[in-house]
N, C-alpha and C positions, 0 to 999 in steps of 0.2 A: 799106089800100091807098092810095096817094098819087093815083090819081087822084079818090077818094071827098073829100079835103079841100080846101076851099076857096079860090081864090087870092086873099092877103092882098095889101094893095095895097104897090107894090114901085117900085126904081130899078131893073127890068130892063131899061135900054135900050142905046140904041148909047152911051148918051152917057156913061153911067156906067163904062162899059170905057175910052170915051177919056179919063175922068176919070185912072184907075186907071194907063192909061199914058203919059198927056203930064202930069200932075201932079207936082207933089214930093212928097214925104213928108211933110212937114209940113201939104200939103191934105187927103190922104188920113189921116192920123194923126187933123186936125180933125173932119172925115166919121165916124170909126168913135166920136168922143169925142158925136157930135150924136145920133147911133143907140145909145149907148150901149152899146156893143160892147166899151169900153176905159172906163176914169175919165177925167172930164174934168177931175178935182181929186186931190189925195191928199194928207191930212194925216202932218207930219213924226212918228214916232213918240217921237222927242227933244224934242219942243218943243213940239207939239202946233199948230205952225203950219203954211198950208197950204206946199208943196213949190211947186218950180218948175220948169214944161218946160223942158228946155235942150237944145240941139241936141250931139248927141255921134256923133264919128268913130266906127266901129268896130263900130258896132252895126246891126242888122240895119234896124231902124226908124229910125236915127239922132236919136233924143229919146231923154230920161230922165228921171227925176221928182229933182230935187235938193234938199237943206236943208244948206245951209253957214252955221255958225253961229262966229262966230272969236273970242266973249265967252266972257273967264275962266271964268266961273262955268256955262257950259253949253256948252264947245266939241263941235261934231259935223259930220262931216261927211257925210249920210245921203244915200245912191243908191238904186233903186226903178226896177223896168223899166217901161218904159209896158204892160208884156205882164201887170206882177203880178195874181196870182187873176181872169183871163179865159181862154178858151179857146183862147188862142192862147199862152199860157205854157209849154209845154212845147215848144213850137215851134221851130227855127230858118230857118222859110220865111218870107218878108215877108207882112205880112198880105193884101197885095194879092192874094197867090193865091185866098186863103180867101175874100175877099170876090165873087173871077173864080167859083171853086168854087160859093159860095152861090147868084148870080146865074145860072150856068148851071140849077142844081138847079131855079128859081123857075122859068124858061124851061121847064123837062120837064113841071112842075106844071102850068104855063098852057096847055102843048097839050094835055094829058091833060083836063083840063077842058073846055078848049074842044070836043075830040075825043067829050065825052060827048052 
């Protein structure tokens, strides 16, 4: 039962929402890479060097992990969602929901607690 387990200490505030909706994507992208929610690195599978965030139209999070390599002997041009192998991969909602989602959940825990 969720109200038997213990509340873990948390950003459930007011502030963390205004984060979520006066923020860019790029802050909040930062946020989920510091909670470790997402990678905050990803190595190229061509080259074995690390990739690079790069900010891209079209996409839901607007970043993407990139290795563009334009050398004869190892050209590759490698793409990688900032979403690869996390829980929000199969996704097409911004992660800001899920993080809205989390925060309310921690909210229900802390009264149930508190309420005990």
């Amino acid at each position: 039962m969720a109200c038997e387990r213990k509340l873990v200490e948390s950003e459930a505030t007011t502030d963390f929402f205004v984060l979520l909706g006066t923020k860019g994507k790029k802050e909040t992208l930062e946020w989920c890479m510091k909670a470790n929610l997402i990678a905050s690195h990803y190595e190229c599978p061509k080259c074995k060097k690390n990739m690079r965030l790069q900010e891209r139209k079209g996409t839901v999070d607007g970043y993407e992990w990139r290795c563009r390599n334009q050398s004869k002997d190892n050209r590759h041009d490698v793409v990688r969602s900032v979403r690869k192998s996390t829980w929000f991969s199969e996704s097409k909602l911004c992660y800001n929901y899920y993080l809205a989602f989390d925060q309310i959940l921690v909210w229900q825990e802390h009264e149930c607690v508190r309420g005990e």
